[in-house]
N, C-alpha and C positions, 0 to 999 in steps of 0.2 A: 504494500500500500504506500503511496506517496503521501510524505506531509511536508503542511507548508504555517512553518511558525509566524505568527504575524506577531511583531515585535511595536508597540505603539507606545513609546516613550518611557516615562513623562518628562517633558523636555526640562532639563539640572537635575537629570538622572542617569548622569553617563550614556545616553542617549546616541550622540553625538561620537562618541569614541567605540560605541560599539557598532554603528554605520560604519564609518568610516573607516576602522582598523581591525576589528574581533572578526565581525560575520565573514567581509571579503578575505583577510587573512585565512581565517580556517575553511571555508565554505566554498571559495570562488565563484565559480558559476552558479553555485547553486543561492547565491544572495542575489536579492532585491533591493536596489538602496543606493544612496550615495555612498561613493569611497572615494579614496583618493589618486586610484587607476584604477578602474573599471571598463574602460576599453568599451566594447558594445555595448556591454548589459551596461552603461550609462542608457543609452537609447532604449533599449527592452524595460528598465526603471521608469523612463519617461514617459514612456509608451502606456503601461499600465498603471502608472499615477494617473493620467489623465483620463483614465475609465476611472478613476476608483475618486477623484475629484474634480469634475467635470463644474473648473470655477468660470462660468461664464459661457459665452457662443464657441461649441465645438463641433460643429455642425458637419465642419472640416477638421481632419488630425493632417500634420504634415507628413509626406511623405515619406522622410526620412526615420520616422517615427512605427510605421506600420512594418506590422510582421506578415510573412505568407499565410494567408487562410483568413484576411480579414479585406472585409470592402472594397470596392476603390475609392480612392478620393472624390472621383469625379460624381461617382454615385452617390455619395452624403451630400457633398451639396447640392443635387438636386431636388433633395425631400427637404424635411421641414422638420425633422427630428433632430436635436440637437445631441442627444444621448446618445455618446460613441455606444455605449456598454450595447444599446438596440439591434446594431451594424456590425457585431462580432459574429461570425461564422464559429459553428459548433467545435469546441477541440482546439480552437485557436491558442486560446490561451493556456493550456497541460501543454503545448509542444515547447511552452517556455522553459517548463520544469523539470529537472531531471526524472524519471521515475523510480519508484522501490526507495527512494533517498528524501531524507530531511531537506528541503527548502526553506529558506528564510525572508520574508516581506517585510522590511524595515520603515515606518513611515511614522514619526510622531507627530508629522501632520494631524493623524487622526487625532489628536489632543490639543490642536491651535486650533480657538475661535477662528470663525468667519460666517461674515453678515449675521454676528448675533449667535451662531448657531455654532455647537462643535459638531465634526465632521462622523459623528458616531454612524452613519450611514453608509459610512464608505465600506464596513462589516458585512450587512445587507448587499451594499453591491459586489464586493469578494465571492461571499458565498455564493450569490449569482452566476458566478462564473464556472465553477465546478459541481453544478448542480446534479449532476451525473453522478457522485457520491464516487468519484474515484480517487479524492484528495480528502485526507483527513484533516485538521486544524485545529491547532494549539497557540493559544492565545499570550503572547511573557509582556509582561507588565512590569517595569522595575519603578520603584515607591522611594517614595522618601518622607521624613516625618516634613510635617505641615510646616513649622517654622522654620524650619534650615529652605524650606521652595519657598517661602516669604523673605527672605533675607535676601537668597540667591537671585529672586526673580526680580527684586528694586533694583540687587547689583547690578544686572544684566540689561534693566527697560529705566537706567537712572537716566539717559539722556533726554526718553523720552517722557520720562516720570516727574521730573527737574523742570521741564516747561512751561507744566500745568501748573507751578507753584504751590499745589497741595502739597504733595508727598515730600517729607524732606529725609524722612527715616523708615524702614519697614514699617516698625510699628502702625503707622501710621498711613498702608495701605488698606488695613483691615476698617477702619474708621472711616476714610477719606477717598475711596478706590472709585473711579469713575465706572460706566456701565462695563466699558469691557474690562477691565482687570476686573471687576466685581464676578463677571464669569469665570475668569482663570481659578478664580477663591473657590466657587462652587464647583469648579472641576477637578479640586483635593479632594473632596470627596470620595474618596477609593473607594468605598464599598459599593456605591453608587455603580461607579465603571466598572466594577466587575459585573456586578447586576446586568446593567446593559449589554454588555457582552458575550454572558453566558444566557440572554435570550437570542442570541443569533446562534451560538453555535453550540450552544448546549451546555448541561451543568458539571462542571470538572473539566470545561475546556482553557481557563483559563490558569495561567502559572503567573504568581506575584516571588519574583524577589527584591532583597531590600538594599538600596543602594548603601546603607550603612555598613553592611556587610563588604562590599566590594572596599568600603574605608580603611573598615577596624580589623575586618577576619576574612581577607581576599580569598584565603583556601576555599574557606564555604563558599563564596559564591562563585569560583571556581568549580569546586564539587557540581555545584544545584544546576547551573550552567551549562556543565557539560552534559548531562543527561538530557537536557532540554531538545539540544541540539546536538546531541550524538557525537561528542568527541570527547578526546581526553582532557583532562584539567590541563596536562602540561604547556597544550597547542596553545589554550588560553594567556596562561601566566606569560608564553614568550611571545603572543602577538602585543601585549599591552606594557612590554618591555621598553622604557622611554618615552612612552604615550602619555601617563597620567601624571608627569612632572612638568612637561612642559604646558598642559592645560593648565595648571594652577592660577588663580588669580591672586592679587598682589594684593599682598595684607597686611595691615598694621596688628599692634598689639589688639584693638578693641574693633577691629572691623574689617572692612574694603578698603582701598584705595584705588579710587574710578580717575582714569583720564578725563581730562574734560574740558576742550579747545575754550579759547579768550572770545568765537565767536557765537558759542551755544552761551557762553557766561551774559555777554552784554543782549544776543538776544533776549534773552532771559527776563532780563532786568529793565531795559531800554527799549521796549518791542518796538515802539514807533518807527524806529532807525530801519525795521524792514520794511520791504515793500508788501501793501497787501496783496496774497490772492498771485504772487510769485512764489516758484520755487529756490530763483537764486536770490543773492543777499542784494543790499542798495550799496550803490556807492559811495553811500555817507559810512555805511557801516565793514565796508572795505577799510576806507581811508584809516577809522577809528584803528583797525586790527592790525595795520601798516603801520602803526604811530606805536604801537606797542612793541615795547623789547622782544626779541626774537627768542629769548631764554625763559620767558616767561607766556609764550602764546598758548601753553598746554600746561594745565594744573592739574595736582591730583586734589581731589571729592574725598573725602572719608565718610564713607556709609557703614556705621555703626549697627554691630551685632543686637539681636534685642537682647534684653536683661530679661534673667530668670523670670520676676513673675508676669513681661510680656509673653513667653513659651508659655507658660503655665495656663495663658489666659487661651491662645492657640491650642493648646494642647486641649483643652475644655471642649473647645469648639467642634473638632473633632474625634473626641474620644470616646463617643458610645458606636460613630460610622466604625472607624478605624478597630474597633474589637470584636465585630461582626469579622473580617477578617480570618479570626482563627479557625473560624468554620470552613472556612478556604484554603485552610493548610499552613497559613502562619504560625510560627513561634510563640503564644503568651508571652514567655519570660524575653525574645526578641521586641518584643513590643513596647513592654516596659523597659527592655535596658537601652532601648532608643529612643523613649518617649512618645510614643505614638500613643501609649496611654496610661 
């Protein structure tokens, strides 16, 4: 039987180093996803993102995009159907997949907003694809407790968190979070996400590990990992050999420290200086960032860790979702020694 792991973030969950370096290192062909040489399967990635996220008129796919046993081009734009997924010829998409072997779909797409909505649909349309029931489907979800993705996620959106002059500390997204960060908050929710996931593809389809593990006690999730995806721990430990030192962000004793140009700072503060309703800067606010010393056009931001009884106050938040969890195969005493509850 062929399976094909769909791997859907959550994004400041190692996410991003397991695209890019784990899956394609051990897996090859048989990964779905961004890397950082993937050669074709870049284009077969792209190919079936755009079935599985059809953001906007796709009426047409390009041609460099399509595989044999699907449409023609010329024949979608003649109808009126925008939904590639309609315009796939049967079997099309298993001739992507190796058979009898583990396959991996990497996309934490499925867990970025868009238009309001997380992409939890894109599940629905997967399954769609191999409705033949010749592909089985396991679901890896990697977690992380709620406040460390509060902290990481101002780190990470301070440029664009820093604009709106709300947010000036984490803390401070849970209070002050506009409509969308307000959704990224409801989509911690873990228990939530498995719930919805395990009504596509059934109950025990979904595997959660914990990013804290990958921290504090890498063997385990080494161990959990490799079962997932059918290889050895070792493949793992020496693909992520060098990988997870040079992601590290730049930290003081009590926080972050975010770069952050002389011309995000003055817009910031000076809005007028832009123009409205463009996207480049004005030439008043050129001249301004010309007039400033060259050694000081890039500062660092310190974005301070919360304090104990902000986690605690998070941890509240969600810790009756997050203990439903063990029903799902989590650790108790994992849970508690990582605060999740």
């Amino acid at each position: 039987m062929t399976r094909l792991i769909v791997h859907i973030g959550y994004p400041k969950c190692a996410s991003t180093t397991l695209q890019e370096i784990v899956f394609p290192s051990i897996l090859g062909e048989r990964h779905f996803g961004i890397a950082r040489h993937n050669g074709r399967r870049k284009d077969q990635w792209r190919f079936l993102y755009n079935i599985l996220f059809p953001d906007g008129n796709l009426s047409t796919l390009p041609p460099e995009l399509r595989l044999t046993g699907c449409q023609k081009s010329d024949d979608i734009s003649a109808k009126s159907v925008n939904d590639p997924l309609d315009w796939l010829n049967d079997g099309a998409l298993s001739k992507m997949l190796t058979p009898g072997a583990v396959n991996v779909f990497s996309a934490e797409q499925f867990l970025f907003p868009y238009r309001s909505q997380f992409r939890h649909n894109g599940g629905e349309r997967l399954k769609r694809l191999f409705d033949d029931g010749s592909v089985t489907f396991t679901v890896l979800i990697i977690i992380r407790n709620q406040a460390d993705l509060v902290t990481s996620y101002v780190a990470e959106k301070w440029h664009y968190l820093s604009q709106s002059r709300l947010i000036t500390s984490p803390a401070e997204l849970l209070s002050k979070a506009g409509k969308k960060h307000t959704e990224y908050i409801d989509n911690w929710d873990f228990s939530k996400t498995v719930e919805t996931w395990e009504n596509v593809f059934g109950e025990g389809s979904v595997k959660i590990l914990l990013y804290e593990d990958l921290a504090y006690d890498s063997q385990k999730f080494y161990k959990e990992l490799s079962k997932i995806i059918d290889c050895d721990e070792k493949s793992i430990n020496e693909s992520l050999k060098g990988g997870k030192e040079e992601r590290k962000r730049k930290r003081y004793d009590k926080g972050y420290l975010i770069q952050q140009s002389m011309f995000d700072i003055l817009n910031m503060y000076v809005p007028h200086l832009s123009e409205p309703c463009k996207k480049s800067p004005s030439p008043v606010l050129i001249d301004c960032i010309n007039r400033i010393m060259k050694r000081i056009r890039i500062m660092d931001k310190k974005i301070p860790f919360l304090d104990k009884r902000e986690k605690q106050d998070i941890r509240k938040m969600y810790s009756e979702s997050n203990a439903e969890l063990i029903k799902k195969g989590v650790s108790k005493e994992c849970l508690i020694k990582y605060n999740y509850i």
